[in-house]
C-alpha positions in Angstrom: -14.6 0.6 61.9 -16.2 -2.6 61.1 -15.7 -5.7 63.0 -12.8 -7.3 60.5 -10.7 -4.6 61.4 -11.4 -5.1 64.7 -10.4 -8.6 64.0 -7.4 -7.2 62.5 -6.3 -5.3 65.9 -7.1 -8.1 68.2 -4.7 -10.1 66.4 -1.9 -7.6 66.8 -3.1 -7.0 70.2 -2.3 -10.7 71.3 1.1 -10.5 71.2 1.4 -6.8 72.6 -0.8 -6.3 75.4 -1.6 -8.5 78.4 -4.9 -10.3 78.5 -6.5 -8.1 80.9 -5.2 -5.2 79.5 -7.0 -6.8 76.3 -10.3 -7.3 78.1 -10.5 -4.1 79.1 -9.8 -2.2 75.8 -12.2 -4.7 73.9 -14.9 -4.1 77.0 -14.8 -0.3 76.3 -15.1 -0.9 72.8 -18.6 -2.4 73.2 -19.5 0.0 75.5 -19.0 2.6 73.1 -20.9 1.0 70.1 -23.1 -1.0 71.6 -24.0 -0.2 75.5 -22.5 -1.0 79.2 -25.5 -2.9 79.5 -24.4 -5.4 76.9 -21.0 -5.3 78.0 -22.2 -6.7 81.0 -23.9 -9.2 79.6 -21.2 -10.4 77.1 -18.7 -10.5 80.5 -21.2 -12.3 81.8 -21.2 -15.0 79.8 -19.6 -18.6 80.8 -16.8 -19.4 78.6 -15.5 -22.7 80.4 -16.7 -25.3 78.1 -16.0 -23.0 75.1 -12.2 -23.0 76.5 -11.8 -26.6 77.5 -13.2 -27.7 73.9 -10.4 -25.8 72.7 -8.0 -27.2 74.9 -9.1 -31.0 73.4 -8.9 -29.8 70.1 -5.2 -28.4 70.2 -4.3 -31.2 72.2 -5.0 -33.3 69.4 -4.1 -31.0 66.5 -0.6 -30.6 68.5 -0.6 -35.0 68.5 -1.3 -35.0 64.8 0.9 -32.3 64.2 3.4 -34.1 65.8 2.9 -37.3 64.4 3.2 -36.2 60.9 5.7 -33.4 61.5 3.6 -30.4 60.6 5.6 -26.9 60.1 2.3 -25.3 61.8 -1.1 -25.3 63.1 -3.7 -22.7 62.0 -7.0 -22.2 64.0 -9.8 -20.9 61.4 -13.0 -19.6 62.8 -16.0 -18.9 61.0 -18.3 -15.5 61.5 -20.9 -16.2 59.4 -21.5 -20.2 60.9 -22.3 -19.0 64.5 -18.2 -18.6 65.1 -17.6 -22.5 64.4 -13.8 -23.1 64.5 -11.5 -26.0 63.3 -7.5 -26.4 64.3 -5.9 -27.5 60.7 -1.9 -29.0 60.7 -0.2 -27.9 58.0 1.5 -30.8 56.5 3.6 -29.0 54.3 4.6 -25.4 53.3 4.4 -22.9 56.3 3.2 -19.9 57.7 4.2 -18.1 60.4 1.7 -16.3 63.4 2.1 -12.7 62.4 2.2 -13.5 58.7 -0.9 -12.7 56.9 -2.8 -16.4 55.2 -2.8 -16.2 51.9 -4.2 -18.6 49.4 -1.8 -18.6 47.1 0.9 -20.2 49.3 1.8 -23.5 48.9 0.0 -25.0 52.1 -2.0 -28.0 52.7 -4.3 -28.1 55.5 -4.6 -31.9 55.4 -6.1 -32.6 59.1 -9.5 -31.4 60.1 -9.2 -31.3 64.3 -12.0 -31.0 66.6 
């Protein structure tokens, strides 16, 4: 399995299983393809000002959303630019969370949030 697939599964995995349940499967996973030594590691690592840089940037992609009445807001993340992520209001057209993005729909991410 490479690791879109298990991008795949996480997704579906967010809204079916708890977030510890989550951790754990996802821990084991490493474990097995990498080692329990970098599991450790990875557990290790501080995520606080990883999570509250995501809580500014929803909080204003939720305020612009708002202001301009946006159906949604999708968060993209980037694998091959060291995981750099954006929040984007969609302004018009609309996507739900367990539909798949597709370019062809008629969406406009107009807003480029933190």
């Amino acid at each position: 399995m490479d690791i879109f697939q298990y991008l795949e599964e996480v997704q579906e995995d967010a809204f079916s299983l708890a977030v510890e349940q989550i951790e754990a499967k996802y821990y084991d996973i490493c474990c097995m393809l990498a080692s329990t030594e970098y599991a450790e590691r990875i557990k290790a690592i501080d995520l606080e000002s990883y999570k509250e840089s995501i809580r500014v940037g929803l909080d204003a992609a939720v305020e612009m959303a708002t202001n301009e009445e946006a159906k949604a807001i999708y968060f993209e993340y980037d694998l091959d630019n060291e995981w750099n992520s954006q929040f984007y209001p969609a302004l018009t057209g609309s996507k739900t969370p367990t539909s798949k993005f597709s370019e062809s729909k008629e969406v406009t991410w107009e807003v480029n949030c933190p």
